[in-house]
C-alpha positions in Angstrom: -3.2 53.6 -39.6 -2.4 55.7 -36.8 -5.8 54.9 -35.4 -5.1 51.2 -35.8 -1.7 51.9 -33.8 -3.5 53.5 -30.9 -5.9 50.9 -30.3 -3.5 48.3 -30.2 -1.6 50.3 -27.6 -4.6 50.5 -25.3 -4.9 46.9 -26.4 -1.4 45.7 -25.1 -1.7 48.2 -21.7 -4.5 46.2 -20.8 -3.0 42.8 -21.7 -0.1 43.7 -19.3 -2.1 45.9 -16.6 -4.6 43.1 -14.8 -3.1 40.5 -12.9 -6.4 38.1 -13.6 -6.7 37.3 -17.2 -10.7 37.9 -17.1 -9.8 41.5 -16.0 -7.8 42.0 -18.7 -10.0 40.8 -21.6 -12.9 42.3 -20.1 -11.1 45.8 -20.1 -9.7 45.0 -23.5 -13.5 43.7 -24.9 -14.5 47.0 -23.9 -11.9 49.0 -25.6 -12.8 47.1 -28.9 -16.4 47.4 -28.9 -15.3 51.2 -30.0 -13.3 49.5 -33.3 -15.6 46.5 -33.7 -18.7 44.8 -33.8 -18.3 42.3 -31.0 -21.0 40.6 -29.3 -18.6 38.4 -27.0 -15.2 37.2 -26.7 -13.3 34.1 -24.9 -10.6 32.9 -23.7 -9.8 29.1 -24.0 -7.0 27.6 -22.7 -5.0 24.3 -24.0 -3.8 21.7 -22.2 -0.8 20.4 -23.9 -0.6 17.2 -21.9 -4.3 16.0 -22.1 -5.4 18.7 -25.1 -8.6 20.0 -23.1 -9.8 22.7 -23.8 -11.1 25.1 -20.9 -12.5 28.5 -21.0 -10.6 30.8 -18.5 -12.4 34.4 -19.6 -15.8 35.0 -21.3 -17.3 38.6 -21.3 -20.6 36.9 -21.5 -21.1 35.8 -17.7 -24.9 34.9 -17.5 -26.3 31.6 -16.0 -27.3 30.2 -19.8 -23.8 30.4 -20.7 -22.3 28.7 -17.7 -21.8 25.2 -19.1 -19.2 26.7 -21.8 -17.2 27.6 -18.7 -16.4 23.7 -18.7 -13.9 21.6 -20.4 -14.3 20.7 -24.1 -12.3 17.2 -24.9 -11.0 17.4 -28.5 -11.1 14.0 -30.8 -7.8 12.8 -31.9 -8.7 13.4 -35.3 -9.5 17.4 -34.6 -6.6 17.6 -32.2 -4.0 16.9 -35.2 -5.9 18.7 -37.3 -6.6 21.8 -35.1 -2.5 22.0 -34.3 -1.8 21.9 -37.8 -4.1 24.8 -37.9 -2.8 26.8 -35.6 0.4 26.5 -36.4 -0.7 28.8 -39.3 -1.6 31.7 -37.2 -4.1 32.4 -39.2 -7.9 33.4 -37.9 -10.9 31.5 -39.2 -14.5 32.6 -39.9 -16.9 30.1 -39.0 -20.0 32.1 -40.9 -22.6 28.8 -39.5 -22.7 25.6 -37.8 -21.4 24.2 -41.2 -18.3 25.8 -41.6 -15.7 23.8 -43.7 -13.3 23.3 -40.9 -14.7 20.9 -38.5 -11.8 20.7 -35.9 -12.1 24.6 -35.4 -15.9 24.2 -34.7 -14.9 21.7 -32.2 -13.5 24.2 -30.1 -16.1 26.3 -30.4 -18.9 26.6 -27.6 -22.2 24.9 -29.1 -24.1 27.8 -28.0 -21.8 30.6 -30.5 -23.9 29.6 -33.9 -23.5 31.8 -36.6 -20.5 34.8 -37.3 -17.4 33.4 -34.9 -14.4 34.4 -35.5 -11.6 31.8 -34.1 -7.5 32.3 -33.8 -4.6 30.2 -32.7 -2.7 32.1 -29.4 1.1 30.6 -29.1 3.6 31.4 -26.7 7.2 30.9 -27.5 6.4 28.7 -30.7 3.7 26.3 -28.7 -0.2 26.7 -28.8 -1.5 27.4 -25.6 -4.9 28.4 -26.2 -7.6 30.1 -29.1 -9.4 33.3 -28.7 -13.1 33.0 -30.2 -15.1 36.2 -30.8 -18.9 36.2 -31.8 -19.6 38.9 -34.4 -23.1 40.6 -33.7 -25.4 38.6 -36.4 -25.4 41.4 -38.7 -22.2 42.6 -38.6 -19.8 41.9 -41.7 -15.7 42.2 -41.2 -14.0 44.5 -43.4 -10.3 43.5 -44.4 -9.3 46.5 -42.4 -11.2 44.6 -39.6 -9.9 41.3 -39.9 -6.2 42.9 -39.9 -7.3 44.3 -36.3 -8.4 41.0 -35.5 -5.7 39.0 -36.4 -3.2 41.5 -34.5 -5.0 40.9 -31.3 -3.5 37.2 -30.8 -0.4 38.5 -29.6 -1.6 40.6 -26.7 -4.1 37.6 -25.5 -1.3 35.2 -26.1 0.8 37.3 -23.8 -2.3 37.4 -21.2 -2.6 34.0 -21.2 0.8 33.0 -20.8 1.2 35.3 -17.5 -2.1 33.9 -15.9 -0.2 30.6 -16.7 2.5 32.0 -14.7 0.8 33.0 -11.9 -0.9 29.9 -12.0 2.2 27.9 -11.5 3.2 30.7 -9.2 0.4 30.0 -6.9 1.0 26.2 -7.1 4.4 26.5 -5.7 3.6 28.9 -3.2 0.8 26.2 -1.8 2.9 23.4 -2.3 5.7 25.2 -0.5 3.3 26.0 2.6 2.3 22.2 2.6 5.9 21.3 3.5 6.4 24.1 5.7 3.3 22.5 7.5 4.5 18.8 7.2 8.3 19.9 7.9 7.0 21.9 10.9 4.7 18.9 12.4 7.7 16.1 11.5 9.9 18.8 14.0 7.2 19.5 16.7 7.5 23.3 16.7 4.6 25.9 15.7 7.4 27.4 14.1 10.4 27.5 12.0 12.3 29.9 14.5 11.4 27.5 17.5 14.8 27.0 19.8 16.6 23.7 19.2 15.6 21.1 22.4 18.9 20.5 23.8 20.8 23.2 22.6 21.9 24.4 26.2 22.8 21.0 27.1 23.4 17.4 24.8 23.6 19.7 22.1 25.8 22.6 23.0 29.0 21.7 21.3 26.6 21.0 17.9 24.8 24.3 18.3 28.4 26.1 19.0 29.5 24.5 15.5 26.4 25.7 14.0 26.8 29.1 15.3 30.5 29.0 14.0 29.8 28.0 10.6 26.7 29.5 9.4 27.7 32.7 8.6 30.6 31.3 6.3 29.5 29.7 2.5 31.4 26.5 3.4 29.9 23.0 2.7 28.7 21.1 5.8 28.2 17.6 7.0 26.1 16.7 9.0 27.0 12.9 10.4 24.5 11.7 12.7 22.5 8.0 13.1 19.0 8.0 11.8 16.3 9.9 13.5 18.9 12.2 15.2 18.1 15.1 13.9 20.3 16.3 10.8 17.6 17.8 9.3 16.9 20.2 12.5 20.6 21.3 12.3 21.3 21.6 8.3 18.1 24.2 8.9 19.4 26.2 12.0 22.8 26.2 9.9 20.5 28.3 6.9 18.5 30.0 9.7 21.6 31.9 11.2 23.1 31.9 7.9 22.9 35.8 6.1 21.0 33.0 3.1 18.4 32.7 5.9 15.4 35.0 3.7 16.3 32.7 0.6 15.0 28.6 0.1 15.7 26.1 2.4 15.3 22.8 0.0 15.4 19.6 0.8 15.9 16.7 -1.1 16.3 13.0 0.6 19.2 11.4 -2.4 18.3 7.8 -1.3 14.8 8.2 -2.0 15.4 9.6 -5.9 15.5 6.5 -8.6 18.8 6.3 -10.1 17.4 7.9 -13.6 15.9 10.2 -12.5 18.6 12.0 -10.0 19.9 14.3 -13.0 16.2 15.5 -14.1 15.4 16.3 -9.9 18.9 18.0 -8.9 19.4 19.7 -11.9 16.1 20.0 -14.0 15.1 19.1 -17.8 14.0 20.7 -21.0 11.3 19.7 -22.4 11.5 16.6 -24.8 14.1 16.0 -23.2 13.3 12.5 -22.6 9.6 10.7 -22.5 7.0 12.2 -20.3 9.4 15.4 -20.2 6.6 17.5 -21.7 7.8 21.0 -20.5 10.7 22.6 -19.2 11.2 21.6 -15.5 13.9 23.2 -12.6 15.6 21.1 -10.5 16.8 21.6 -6.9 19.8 23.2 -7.3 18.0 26.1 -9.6 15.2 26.4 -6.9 17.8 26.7 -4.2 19.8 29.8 -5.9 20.6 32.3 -3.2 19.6 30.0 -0.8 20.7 27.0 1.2 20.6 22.9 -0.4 20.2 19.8 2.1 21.1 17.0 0.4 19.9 14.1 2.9 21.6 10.7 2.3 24.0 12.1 0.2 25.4 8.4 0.6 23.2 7.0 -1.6 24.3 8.7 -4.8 25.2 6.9 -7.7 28.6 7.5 -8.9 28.0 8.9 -12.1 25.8 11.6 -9.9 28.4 12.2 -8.2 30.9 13.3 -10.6 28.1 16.2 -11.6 27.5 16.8 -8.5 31.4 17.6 -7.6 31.4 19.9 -10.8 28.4 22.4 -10.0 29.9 22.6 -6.2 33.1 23.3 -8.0 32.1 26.3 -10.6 28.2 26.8 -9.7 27.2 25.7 -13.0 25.3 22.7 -14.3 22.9 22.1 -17.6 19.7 20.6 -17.2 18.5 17.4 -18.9 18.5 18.3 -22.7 20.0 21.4 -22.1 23.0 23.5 -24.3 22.7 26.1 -22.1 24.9 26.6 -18.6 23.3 27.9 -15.9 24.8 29.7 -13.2 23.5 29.4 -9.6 24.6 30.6 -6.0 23.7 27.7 -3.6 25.2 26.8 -0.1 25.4 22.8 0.3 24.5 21.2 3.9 24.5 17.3 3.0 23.9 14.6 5.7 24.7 11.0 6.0 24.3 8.1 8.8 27.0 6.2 6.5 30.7 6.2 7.6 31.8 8.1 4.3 35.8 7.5 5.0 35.3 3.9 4.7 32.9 4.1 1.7 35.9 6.2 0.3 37.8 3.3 1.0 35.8 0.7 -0.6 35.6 3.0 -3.8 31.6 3.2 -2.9 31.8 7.4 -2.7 34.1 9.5 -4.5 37.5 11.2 -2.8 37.4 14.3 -4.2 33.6 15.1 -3.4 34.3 13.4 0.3 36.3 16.5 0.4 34.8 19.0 -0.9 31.5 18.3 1.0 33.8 17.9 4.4 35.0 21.3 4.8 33.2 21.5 7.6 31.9 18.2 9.5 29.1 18.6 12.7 29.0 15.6 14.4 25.0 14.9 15.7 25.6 12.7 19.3 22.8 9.9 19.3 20.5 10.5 22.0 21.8 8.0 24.3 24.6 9.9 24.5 22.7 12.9 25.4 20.2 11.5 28.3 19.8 15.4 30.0 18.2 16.2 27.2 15.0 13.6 27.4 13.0 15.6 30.0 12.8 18.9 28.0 12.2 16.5 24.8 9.9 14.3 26.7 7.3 17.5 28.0 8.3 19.2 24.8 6.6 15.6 22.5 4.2 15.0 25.0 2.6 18.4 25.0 2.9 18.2 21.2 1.0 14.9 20.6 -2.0 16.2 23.3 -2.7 19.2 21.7 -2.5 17.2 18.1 -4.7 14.5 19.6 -7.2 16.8 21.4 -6.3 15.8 24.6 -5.2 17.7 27.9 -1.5 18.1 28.5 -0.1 16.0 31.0 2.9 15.7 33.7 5.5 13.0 33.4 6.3 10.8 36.6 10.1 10.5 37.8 9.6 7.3 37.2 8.1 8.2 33.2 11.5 9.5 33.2 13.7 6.8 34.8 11.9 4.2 31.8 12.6 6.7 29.0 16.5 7.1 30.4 16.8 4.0 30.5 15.9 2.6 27.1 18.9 2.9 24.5 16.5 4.5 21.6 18.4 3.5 18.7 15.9 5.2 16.3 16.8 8.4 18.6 14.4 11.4 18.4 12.4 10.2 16.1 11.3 6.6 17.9 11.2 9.0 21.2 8.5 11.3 20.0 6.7 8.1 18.6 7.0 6.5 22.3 5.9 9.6 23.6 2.8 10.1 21.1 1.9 6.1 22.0 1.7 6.9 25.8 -0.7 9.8 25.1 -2.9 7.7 22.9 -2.3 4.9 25.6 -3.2 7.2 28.7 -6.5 8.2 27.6 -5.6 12.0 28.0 -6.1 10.9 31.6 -2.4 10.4 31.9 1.0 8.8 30.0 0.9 5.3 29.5 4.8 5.4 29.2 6.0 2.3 29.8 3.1 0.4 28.5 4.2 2.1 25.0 7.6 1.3 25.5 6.1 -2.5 25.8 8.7 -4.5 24.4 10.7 -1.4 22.8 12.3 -1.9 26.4 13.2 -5.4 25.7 17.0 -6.2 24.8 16.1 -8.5 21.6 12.2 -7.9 21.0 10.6 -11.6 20.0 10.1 -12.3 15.7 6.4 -11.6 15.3 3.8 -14.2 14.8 2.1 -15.0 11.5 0.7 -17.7 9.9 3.5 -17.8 7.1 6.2 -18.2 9.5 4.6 -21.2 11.5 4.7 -22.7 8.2 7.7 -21.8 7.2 8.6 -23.4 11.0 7.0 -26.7 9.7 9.0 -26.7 6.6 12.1 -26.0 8.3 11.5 -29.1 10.5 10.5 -31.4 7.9 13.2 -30.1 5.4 16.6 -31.1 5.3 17.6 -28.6 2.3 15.8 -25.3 2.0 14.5 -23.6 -0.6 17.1 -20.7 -1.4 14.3 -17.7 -0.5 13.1 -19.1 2.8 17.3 -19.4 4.2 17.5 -15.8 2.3 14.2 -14.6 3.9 14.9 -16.2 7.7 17.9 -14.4 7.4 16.9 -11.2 6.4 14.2 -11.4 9.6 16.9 -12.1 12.0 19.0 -9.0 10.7 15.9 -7.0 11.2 15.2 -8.1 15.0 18.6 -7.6 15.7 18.7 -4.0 14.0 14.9 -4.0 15.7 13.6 -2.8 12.2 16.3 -0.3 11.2 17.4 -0.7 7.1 20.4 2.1 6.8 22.7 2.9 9.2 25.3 2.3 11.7 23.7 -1.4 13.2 21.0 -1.3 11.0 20.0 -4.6 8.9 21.7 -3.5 5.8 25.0 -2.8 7.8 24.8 -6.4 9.2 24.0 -8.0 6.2 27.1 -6.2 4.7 24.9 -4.8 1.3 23.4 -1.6 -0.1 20.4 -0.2 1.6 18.8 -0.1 -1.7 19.2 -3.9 -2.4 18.1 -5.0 0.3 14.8 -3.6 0.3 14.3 -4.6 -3.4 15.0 -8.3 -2.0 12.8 -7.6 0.6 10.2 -6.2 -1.8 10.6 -9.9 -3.1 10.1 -11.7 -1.1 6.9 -9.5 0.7 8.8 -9.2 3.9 7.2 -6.1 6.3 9.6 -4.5 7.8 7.4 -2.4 10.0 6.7 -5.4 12.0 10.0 -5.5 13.4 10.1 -1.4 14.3 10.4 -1.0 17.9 
């Protein structure tokens, strides 16, 4: 007995010692070739969405085993069949080929014949994977053996469930460098500590704000017209902050579906609902000890608004399916280029979360109302798009500037480093084809592009005394567009003239197959 203690000891110090799960069961196949008569041992992991079967260790490495290294796909018969099984925790001996249980032989690599042993290896009730161990063809299993046996599918299911971990682990840390990339190229900066352009000058009260605020745990809006740049200050607001070595998360409300704004803020169990098949975290619990921007925060539903209001009340929230109340420590930056107070007014946004997420407002200036700060932005976005494009770095004229004063830029910094990327293209990295790429951006009221639908639509219109109900809806919808020269949301933009949701109008214009690109100047 004590013997049988020891080796399980060594058994578990290896489980837990090896970050790499073929480390640890090739350690752990070495310690029990002392106790037993094993000729080889895997590893095969389950997928519980799919039920594949892959083989993630194998102390048998050479070149004619490689093809068990694959994915085995179970029949539907032996998948029910093989989870009943291992819901038994029980090991099986598959003596030959012929062995009475089918679904486990499934599992099995073709080329292990004769003397397998095969057990179930769960995690926290679930079945993630089976360990399979080929007795040497000789060798018989004593019951003192098969007691061993049976005791190593805790230690492997352990091992298994932490390469899982670090699997996921891995995942997040690449998917979180993929936005740091994207959020870094959207911004134009090599890096996340890059000085805010305009920050001595359009942007000095802003920055003054920022530098004010960040140090508190107070709730800030940002209020700015699209394009401006809220993102760039909710993230120098958690860069000065003392939050600034925890998660910056971002999360754009208007682009989450209604259902699903529970399950994404605040995370799910699993079962929860269908396709919830495992426990997920939302944003708030990946934001703990760090800083939340909730973009559009306008475009909440209601009823996500009243949960919203209770977790920046107490810190707490359940997830999706959840009994369980989870504590978290999460500073809120939201944004908006809706006019809150009057949604507040209209019943559209709730009074009490107006408040609480208004402690401490930043105003972002448009940039028309910042024009000393297009030079630095222009050389800053032209230098950017050259060295993105390959081509040389080149010098705006006075009068490149003069044009780029001059033009009202109601999509702000984000049409501006669009001109700016167009006159590189433009110039031929010879020079900057800047007003060519304004082209009829400069125009007051840019002309309603040509297509062969509209003519006819034209024709209709002229031989038509009475319309049809979606070419009026549709014409209108086109001139609210030119006017707003392609802008949905917004202060002027097409859903603000049209007096509707941002949301409904591009599901109406999703219906009637209207391309609103077209009209972006």
């Amino acid at each position: 007995m004590l013997h049988t203690y020891a080796s399980m000891l060594e058994v578990w110090r290896e489980a837990c010692r090896h970050i790499e799960i073929a480390e640890s069961v090739a350690a752990i196949a070495d310690q029990l070739s002392q106790w037993l008569p094993i000729k080889r041992l895997l590893i095969r992991r389950l997928d519980p969405v799919t039920y594949h079967l892959e083989t993630v260790a194998d102390t048998l490495g050479s070149k004619d085993e490689s093809r068990d290294r694959g994915l085995t796909e179970l029949s539907s018969d032996n998948i029910e069949r093989l989870m009943k099984w291992c819901q038994l925790g029980e090991l099986a001996h598959c003596a030959s080929r012929h062995h009475e249980h089918s679904f486990t032989l499934a599992a099995i690599p073709t080329s292990l014949t004769d003397n397998v042993l095969i057990g179930p290896l769960i995690s926290e009730h679930d079945t993630v994977g089976l360990l399979i161990m080929q007795l040497r063809p000789d060798a018989k299993i004593s019951e003192h053996d098969e007691v061993l046996c049976k005791r190593l599918l805790e230690p492997f299911a352990a091992a298994l469930e932490n390469d899982r971990r670090l699997r996921e682990l891995k995942a997040l840390r690449e998917s979180a460098e993929a936005d740091k990339r994207s959020l870094l190229s959207r911004l134009g900066r090599d890096a996340l500590g890059d000085t805010v352009i305009g920050a001595d000058n359009g942007l000095r009260q802003v920055m003054q704000r920022v530098q004010q605020v960040a140090d508190s745990d107070a709730a800030v809006l940002v209020l700015g017209e699209t394009g401006s740049g809220k993102e760039v200050i909710a993230r120098s607001v958690h860069q000065r902050s003392t939050r600034a070595g925890g998660p910056f998360i971002r999360v754009n409300c208007g682009a989450i579906p209604p259902e699903l704004v529970d399950s994404e803020l605040f995370g799910h169990e699993k079962g929860s609902f269908t396709g919830a098949v495992s426990r997920r975290r939302g944003w708030f619990e990946r934001a703990d000890e760090g800083t939340l921007f909730l973009d559009e925060i306008g475009e909440l539903p209601m009823a996500a608004q009243v949960r919203l209001l209770r977790v920046l009340q107490d810190g707490s929230f359940e997830r999706v399916g959840g009994e369980t109340s989870i504590q978290v420590d999460v500073r809120v930056v939201a944004a908006t280029n809706n006019d809150l107070a009057r949604m507040v007014q209209r019943g559209e946004f709730r009074e009490d979360l107006w408040y609480r997420i208004a402690v401490f407002p930043i105003v972002l200036p448009p940039l028309r109302e910042r024009s000393e700060d297009i030079p630095a932005l222009a050389e800053h976005f032209a230098e950017r798009a050259a060295r993105r494009f390959g081509m040389k770095p080149q010098v705006l004229s006075a009068h490149d500037l003069s044009l780029l004063a001059a033009y009202p830029w109601p999509g702000n910094v984000r049409e501006f480093n669009s001109v700016l990327e167009r006159a590189v293209i433009l110039g031929d990295g010879e020079r900057l084809d800047v007003s060519q790429a304004l082209g009829v951006a400069s125009e007051t009221t840019p002309p309603l592009p040509q297509s062969t639908s509209s003519n006819s639509e034209r024709k209709q219109l002229k031989n038509t005394e009475i319309q049809p109900l979606d070419v009026v809806i549709r014409s209108h919808i086109e001139r609210a567009l030119v006017a707003s020269r392609g802008r949905i949301e917004g202060p002027e933009g097409a859903a603000d003239i049209l007096r509707i949701n941002p949301h409904t109008l591009r599901a109406r214009m999703r219906k009637l197959a209207i391309d609103w690109s077209r009209y972006r100047q």
